[in-house]
N, CA, C and O atoms as a GROMACS GRO file, in nm:
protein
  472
    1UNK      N    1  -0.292  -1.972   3.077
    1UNK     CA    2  -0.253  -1.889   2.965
    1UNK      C    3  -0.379  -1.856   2.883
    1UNK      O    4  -0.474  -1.930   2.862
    2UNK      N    5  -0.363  -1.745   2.846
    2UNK     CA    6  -0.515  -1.692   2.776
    2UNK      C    7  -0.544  -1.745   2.613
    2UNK      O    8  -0.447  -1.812   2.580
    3UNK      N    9  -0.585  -1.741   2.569
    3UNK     CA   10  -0.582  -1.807   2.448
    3UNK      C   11  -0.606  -1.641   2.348
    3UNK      O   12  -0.710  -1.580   2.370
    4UNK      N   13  -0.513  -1.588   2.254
    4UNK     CA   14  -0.456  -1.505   2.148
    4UNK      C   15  -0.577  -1.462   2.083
    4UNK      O   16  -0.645  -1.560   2.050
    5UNK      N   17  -0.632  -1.346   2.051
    5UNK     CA   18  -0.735  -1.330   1.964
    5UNK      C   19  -0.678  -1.326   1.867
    5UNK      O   20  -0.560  -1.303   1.841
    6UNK      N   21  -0.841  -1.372   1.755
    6UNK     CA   22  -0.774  -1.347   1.633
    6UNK      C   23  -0.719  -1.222   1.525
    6UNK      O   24  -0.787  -1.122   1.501
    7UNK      N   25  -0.622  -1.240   1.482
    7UNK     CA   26  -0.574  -1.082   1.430
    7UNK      C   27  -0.669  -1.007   1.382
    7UNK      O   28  -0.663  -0.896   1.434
    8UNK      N   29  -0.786  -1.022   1.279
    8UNK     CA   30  -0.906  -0.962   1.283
    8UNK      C   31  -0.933  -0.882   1.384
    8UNK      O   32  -0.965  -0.765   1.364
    9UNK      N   33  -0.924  -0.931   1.501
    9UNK     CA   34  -0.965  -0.852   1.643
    9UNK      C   35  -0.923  -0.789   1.694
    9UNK      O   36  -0.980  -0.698   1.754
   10UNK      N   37  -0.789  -0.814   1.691
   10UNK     CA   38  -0.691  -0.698   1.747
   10UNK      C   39  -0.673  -0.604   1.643
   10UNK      O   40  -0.664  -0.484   1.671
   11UNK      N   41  -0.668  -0.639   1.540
   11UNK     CA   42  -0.650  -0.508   1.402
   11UNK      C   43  -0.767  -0.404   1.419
   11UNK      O   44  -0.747  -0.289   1.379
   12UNK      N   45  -0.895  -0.441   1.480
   12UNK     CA   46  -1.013  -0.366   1.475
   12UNK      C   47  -1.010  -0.306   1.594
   12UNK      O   48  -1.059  -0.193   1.599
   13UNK      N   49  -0.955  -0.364   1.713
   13UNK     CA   50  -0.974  -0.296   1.859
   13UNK      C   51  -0.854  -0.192   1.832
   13UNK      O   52  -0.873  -0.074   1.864
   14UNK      N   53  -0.757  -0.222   1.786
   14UNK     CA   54  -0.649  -0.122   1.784
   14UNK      C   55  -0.695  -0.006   1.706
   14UNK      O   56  -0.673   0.104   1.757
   15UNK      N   57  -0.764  -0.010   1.573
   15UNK     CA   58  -0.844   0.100   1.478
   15UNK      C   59  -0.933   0.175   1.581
   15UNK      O   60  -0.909   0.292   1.614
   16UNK      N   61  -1.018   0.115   1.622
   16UNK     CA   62  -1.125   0.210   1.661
   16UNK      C   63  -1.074   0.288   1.800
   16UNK      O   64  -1.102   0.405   1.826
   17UNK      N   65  -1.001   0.208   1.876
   17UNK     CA   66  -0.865   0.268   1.996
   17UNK      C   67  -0.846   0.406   1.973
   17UNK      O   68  -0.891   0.499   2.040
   18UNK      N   69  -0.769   0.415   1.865
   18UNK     CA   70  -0.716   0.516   1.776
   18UNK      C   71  -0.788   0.589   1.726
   18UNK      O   72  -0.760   0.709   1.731
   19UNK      N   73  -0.928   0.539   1.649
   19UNK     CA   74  -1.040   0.689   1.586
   19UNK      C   75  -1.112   0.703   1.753
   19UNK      O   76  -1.208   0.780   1.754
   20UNK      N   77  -1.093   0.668   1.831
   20UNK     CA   78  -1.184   0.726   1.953
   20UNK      C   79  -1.095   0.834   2.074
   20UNK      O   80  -1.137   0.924   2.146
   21UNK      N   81  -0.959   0.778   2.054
   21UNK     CA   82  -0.839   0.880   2.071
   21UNK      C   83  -0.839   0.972   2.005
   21UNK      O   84  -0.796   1.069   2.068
   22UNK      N   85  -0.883   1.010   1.843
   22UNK     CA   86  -0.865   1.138   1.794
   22UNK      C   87  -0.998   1.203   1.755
   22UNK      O   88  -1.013   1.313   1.702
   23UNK      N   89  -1.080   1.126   1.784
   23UNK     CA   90  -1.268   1.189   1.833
   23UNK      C   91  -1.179   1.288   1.926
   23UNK      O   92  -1.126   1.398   1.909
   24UNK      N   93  -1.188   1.198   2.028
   24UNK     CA   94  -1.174   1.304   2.160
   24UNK      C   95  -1.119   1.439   2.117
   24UNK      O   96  -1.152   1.550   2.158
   25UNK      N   97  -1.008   1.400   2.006
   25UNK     CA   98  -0.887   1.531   2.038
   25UNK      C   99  -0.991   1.642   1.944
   25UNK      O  100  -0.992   1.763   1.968
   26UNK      N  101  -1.072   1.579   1.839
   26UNK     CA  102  -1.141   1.699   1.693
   26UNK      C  103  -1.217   1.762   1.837
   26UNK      O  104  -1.210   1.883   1.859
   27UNK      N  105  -1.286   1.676   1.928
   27UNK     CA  106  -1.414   1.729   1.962
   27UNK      C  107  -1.359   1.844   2.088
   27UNK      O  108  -1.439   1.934   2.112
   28UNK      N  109  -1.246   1.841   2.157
   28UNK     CA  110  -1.187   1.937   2.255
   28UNK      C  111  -1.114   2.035   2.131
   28UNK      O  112  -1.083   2.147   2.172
   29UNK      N  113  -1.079   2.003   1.960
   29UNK     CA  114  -1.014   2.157   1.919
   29UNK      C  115  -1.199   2.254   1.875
   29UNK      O  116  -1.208   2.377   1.875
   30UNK      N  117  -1.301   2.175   1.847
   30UNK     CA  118  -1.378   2.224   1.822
   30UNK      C  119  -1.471   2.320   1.980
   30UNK      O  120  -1.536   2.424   1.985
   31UNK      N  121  -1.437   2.232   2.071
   31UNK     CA  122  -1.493   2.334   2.169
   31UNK      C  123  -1.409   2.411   2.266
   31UNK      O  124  -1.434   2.449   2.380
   32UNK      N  125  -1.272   2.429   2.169
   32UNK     CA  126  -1.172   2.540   2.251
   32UNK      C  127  -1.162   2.633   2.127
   32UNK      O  128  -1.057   2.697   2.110
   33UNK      N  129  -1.298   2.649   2.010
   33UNK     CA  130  -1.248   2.734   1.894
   33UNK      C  131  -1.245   2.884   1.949
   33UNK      O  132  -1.205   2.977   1.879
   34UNK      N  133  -1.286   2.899   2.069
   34UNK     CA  134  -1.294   3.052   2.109
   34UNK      C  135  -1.228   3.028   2.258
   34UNK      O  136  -1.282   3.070   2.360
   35UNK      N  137  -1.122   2.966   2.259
   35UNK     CA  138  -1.030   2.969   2.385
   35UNK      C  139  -0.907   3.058   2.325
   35UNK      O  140  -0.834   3.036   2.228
   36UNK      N  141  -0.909   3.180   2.425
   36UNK     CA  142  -0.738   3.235   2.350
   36UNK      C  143  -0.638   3.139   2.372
   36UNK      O  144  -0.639   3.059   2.466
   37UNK      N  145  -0.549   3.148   2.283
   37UNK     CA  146  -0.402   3.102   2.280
   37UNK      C  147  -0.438   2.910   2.281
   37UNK      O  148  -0.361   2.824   2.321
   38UNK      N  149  -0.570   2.891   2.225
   38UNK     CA  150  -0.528   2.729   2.221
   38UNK      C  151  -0.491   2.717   2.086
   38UNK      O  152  -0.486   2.810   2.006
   39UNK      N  153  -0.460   2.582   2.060
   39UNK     CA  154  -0.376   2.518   1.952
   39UNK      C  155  -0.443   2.384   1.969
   39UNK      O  156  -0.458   2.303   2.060
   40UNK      N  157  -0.479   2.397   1.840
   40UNK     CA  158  -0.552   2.222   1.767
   40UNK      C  159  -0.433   2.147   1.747
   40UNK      O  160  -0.317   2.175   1.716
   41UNK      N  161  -0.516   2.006   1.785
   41UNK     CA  162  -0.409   1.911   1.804
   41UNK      C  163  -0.441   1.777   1.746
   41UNK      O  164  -0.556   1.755   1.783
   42UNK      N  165  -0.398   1.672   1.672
   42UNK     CA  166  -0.441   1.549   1.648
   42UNK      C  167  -0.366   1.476   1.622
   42UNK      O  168  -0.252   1.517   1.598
   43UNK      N  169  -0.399   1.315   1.617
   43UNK     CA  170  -0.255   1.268   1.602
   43UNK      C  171  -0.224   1.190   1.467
   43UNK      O  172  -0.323   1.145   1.409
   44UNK      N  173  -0.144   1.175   1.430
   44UNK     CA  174  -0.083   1.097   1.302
   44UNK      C  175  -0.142   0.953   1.340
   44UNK      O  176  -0.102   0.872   1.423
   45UNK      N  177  -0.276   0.947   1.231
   45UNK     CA  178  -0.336   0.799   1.272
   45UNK      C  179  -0.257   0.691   1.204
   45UNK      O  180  -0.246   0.584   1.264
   46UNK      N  181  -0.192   0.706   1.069
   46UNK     CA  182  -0.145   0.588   0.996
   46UNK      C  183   0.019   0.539   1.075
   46UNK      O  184   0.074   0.431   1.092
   47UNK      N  185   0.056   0.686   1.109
   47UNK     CA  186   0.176   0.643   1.194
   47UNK      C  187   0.180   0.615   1.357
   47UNK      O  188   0.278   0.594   1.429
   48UNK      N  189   0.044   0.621   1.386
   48UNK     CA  190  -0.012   0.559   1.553
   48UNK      C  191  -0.038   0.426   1.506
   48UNK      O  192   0.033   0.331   1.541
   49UNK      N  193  -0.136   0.414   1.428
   49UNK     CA  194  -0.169   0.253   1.371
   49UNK      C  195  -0.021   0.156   1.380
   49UNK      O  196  -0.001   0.051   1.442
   50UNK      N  197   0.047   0.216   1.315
   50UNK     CA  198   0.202   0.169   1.261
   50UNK      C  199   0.280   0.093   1.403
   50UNK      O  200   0.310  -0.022   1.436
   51UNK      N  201   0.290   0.216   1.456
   51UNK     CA  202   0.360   0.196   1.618
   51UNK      C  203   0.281   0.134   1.692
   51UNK      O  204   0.339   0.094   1.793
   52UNK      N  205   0.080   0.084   1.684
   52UNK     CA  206   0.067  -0.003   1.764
   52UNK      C  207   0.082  -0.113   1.764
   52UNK      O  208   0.092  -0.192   1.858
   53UNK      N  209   0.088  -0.137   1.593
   53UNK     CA  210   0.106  -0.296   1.582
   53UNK      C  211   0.199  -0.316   1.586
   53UNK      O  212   0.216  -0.438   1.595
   54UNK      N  213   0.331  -0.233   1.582
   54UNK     CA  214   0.471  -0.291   1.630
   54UNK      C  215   0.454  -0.340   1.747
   54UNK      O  216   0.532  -0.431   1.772
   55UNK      N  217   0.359  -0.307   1.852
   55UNK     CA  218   0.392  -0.322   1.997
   55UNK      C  219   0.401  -0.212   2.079
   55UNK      O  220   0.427  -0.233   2.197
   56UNK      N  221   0.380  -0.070   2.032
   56UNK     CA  222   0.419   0.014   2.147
   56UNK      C  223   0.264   0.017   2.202
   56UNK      O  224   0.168   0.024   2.127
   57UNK      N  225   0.255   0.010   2.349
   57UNK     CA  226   0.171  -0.004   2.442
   57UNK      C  227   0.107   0.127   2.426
   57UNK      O  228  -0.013   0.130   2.396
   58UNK      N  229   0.181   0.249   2.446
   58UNK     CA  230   0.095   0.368   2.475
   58UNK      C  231   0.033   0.402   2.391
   58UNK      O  232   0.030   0.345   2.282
   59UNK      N  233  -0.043   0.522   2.426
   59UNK     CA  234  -0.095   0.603   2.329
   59UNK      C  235  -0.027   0.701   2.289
   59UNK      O  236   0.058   0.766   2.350
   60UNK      N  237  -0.087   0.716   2.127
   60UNK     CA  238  -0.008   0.835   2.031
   60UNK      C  239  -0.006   0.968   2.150
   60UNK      O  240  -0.093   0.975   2.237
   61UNK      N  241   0.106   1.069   2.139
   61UNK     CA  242   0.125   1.179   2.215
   61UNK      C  243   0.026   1.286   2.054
   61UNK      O  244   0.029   1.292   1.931
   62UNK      N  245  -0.028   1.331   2.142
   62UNK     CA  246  -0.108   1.449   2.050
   62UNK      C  247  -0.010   1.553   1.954
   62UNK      O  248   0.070   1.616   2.023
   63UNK      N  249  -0.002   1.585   1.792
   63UNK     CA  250   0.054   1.691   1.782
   63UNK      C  251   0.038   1.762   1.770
   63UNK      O  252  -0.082   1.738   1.759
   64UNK      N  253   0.044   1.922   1.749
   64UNK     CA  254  -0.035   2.068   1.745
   64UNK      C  255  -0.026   2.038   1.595
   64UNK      O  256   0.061   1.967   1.543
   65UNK      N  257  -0.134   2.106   1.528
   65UNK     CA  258  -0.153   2.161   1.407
   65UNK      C  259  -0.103   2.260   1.358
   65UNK      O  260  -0.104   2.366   1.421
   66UNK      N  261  -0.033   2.247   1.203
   66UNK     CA  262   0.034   2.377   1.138
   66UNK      C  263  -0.049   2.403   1.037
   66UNK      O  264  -0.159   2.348   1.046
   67UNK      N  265  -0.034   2.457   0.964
   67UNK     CA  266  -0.089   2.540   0.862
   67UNK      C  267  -0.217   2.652   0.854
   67UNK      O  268  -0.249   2.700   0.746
   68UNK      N  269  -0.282   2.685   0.970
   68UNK     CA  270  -0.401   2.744   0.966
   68UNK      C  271  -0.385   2.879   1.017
   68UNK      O  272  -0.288   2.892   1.092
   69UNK      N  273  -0.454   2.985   0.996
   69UNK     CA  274  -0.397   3.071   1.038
   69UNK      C  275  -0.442   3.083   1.194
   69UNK      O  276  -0.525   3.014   1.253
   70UNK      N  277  -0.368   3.181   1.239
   70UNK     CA  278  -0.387   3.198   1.410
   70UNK      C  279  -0.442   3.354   1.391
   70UNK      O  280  -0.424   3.442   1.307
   71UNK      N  281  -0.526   3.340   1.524
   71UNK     CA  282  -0.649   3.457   1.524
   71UNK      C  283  -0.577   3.563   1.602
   71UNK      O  284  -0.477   3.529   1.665
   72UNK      N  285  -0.616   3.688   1.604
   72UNK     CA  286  -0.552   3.795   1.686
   72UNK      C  287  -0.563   3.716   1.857
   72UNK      O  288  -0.493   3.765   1.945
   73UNK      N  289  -0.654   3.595   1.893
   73UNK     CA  290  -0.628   3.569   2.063
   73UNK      C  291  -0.543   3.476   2.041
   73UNK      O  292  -0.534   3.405   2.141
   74UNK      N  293  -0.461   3.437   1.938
   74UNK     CA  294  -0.358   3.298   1.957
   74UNK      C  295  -0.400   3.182   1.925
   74UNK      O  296  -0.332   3.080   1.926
   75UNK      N  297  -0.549   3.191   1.884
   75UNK     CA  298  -0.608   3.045   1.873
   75UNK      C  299  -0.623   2.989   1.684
   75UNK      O  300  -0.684   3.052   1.598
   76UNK      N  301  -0.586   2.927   1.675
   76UNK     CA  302  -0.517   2.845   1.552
   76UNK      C  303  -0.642   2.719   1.492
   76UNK      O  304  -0.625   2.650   1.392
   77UNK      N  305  -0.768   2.714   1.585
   77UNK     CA  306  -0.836   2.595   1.577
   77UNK      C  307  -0.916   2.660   1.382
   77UNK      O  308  -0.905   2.781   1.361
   78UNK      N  309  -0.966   2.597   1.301
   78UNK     CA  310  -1.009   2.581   1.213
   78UNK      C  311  -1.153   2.530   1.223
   78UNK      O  312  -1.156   2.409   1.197
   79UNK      N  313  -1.247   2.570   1.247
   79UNK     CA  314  -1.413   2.521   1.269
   79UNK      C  315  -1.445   2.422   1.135
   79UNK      O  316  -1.502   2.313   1.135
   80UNK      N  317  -1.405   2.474   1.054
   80UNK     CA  318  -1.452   2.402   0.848
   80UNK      C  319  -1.377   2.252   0.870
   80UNK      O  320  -1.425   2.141   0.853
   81UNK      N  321  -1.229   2.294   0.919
   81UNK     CA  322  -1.106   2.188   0.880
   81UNK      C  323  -1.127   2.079   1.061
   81UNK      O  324  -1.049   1.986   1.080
   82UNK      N  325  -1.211   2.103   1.143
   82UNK     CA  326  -1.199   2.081   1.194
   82UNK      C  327  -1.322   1.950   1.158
   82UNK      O  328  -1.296   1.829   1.160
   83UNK      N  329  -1.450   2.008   1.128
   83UNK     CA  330  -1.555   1.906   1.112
   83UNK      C  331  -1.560   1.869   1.026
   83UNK      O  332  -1.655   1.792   1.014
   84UNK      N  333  -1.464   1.888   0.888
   84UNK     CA  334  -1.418   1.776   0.801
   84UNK      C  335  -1.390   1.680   0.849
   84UNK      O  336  -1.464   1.585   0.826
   85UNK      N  337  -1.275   1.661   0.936
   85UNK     CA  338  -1.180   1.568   1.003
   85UNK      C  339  -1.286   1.509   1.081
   85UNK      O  340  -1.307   1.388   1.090
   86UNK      N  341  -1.349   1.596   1.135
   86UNK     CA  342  -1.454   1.443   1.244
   86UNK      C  343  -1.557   1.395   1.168
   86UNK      O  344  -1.627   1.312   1.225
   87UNK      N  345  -1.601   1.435   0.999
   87UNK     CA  346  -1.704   1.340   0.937
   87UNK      C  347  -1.600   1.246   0.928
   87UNK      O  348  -1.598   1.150   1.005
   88UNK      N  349  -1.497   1.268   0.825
   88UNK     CA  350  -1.405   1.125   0.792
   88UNK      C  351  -1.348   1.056   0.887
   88UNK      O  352  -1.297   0.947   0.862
   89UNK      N  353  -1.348   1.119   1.038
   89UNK     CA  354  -1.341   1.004   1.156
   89UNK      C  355  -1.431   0.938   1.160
   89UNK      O  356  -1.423   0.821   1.197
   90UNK      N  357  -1.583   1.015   1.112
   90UNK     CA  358  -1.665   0.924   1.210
   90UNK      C  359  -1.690   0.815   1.070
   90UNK      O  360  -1.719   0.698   1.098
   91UNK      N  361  -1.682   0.844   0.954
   91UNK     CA  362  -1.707   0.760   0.829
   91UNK      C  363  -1.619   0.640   0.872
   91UNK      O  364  -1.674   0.532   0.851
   92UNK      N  365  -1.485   0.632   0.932
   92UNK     CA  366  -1.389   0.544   0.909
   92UNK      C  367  -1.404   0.447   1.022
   92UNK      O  368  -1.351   0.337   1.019
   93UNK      N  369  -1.493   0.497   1.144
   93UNK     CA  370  -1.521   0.431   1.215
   93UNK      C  371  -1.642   0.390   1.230
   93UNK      O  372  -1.673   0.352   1.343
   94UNK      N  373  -1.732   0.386   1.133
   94UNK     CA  374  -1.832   0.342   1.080
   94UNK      C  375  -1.808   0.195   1.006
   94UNK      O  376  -1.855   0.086   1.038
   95UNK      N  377  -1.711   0.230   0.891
   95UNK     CA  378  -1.642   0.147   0.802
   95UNK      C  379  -1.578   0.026   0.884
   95UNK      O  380  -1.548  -0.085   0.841
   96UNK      N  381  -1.567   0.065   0.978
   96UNK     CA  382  -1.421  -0.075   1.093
   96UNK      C  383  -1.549  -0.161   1.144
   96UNK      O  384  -1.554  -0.283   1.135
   97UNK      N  385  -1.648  -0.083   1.196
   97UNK     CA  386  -1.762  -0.149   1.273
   97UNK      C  387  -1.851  -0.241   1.180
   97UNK      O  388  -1.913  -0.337   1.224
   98UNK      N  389  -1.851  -0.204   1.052
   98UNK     CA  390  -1.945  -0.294   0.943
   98UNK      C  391  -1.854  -0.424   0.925
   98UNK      O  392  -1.879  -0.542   0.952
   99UNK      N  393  -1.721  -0.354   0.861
   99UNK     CA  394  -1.599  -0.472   0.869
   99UNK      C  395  -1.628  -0.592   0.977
   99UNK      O  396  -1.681  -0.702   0.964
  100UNK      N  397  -1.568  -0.521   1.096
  100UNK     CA  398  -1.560  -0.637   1.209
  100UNK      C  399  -1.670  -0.714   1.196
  100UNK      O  400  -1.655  -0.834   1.173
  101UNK      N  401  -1.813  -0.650   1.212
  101UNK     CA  402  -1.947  -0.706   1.233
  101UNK      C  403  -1.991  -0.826   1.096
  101UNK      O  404  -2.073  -0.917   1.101
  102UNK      N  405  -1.898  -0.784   0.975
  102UNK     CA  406  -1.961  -0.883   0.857
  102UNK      C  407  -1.793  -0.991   0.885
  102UNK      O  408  -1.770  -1.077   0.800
  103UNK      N  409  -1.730  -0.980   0.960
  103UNK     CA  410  -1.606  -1.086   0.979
  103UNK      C  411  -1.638  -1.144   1.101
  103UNK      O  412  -1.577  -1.250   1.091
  104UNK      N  413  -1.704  -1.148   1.232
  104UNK     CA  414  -1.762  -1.208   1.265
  104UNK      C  415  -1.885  -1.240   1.237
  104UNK      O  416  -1.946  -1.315   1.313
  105UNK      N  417  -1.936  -1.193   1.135
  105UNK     CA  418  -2.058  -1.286   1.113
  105UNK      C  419  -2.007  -1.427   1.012
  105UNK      O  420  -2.066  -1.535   1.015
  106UNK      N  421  -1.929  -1.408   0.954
  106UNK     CA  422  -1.838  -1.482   0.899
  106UNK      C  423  -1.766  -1.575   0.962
  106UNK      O  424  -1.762  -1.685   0.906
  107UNK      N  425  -1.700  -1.561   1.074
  107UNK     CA  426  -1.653  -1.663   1.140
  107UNK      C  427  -1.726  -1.780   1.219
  107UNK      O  428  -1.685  -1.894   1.240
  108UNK      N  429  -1.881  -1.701   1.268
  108UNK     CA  430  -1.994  -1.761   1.308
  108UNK      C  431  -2.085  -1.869   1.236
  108UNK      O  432  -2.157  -1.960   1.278
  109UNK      N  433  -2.045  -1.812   1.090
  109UNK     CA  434  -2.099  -1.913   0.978
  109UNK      C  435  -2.025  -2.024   0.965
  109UNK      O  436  -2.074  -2.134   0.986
  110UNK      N  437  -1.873  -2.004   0.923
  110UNK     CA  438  -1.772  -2.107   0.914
  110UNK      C  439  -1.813  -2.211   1.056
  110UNK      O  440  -1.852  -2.323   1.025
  111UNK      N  441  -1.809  -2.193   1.143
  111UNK     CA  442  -1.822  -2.261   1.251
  111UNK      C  443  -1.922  -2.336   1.326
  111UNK      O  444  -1.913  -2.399   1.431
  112UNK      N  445  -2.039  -2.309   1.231
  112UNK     CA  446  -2.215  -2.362   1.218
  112UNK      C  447  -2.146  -2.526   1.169
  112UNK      O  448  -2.079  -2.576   1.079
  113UNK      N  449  -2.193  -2.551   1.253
  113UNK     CA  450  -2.167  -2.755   1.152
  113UNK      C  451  -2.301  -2.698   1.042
  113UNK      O  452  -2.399  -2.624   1.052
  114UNK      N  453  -2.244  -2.772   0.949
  114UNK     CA  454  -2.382  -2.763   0.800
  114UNK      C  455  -2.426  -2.853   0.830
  114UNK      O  456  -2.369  -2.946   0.888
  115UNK      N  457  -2.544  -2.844   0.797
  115UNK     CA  458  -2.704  -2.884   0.814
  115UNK      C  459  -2.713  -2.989   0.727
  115UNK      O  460  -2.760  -3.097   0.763
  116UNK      N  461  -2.664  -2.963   0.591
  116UNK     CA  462  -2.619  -3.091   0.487
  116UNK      C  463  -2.529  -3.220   0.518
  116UNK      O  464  -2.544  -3.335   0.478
  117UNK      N  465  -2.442  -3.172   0.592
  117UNK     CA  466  -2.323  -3.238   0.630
  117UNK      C  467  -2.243  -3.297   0.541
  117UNK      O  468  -2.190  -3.409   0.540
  118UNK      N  469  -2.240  -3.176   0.442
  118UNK     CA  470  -2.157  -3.152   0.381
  118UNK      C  471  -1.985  -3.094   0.384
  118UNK      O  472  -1.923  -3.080   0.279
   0.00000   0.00000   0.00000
């Protein structure tokens, strides 16, 4: 039997899971901005987060984007609204990686026998 990581770990593998699932999706609406008839797509991260830690195994299903306007070829992608969304992806997955990295450095400390022996 395997021995359980700690929730720390799975809370962080499941985060960055998820901002590297919707990398992918900013970085295919940004290089289909001159594909006719495509449609930007991304997924609901707080309600993917939600459903992974319930347990659902898969991955979020992508949803199309509303509100932007659509171009005379059908294509709906947003270039401005698009590389907004991938700074604050990439900020948030910046943010998980400092996290994790100063909580295991933390757990590494706790687990040092002291030198005092104290």
């Amino acid at each position: 039997m395997m021995p359980q990581s700690p929730a720390f770990l799975t809370f962080a593998q499941t985060v960055l899971h998820l901002r590297d699932l919707r990398e992918n999706l900013l970085a295919a609406n940004v290089a289909n901005a001159d594909t006719p008839g495509y449609k930007a797509a991304d997924i609901d991260f707080p309600a993917s987060l939600s459903a992974a830690l319930n347990g659902s195994a898969s991955d979020p299903a992508p949803q199309y984007l509303r509100g932007f306007p659509v171009g005379l070829d059908d294509n709906d992608v947003s270039l401005t609204a698009e590389k907004v969304e991938a700074v604050m992806n990439n900020d948030e997955i910046a943010d998980e990686v400092t996290y994790l990295h100063q909580a295991t450095s933390d757990l590494i400390t706790a687990l040092r026998p002291n030198p005092n022996g104290t």
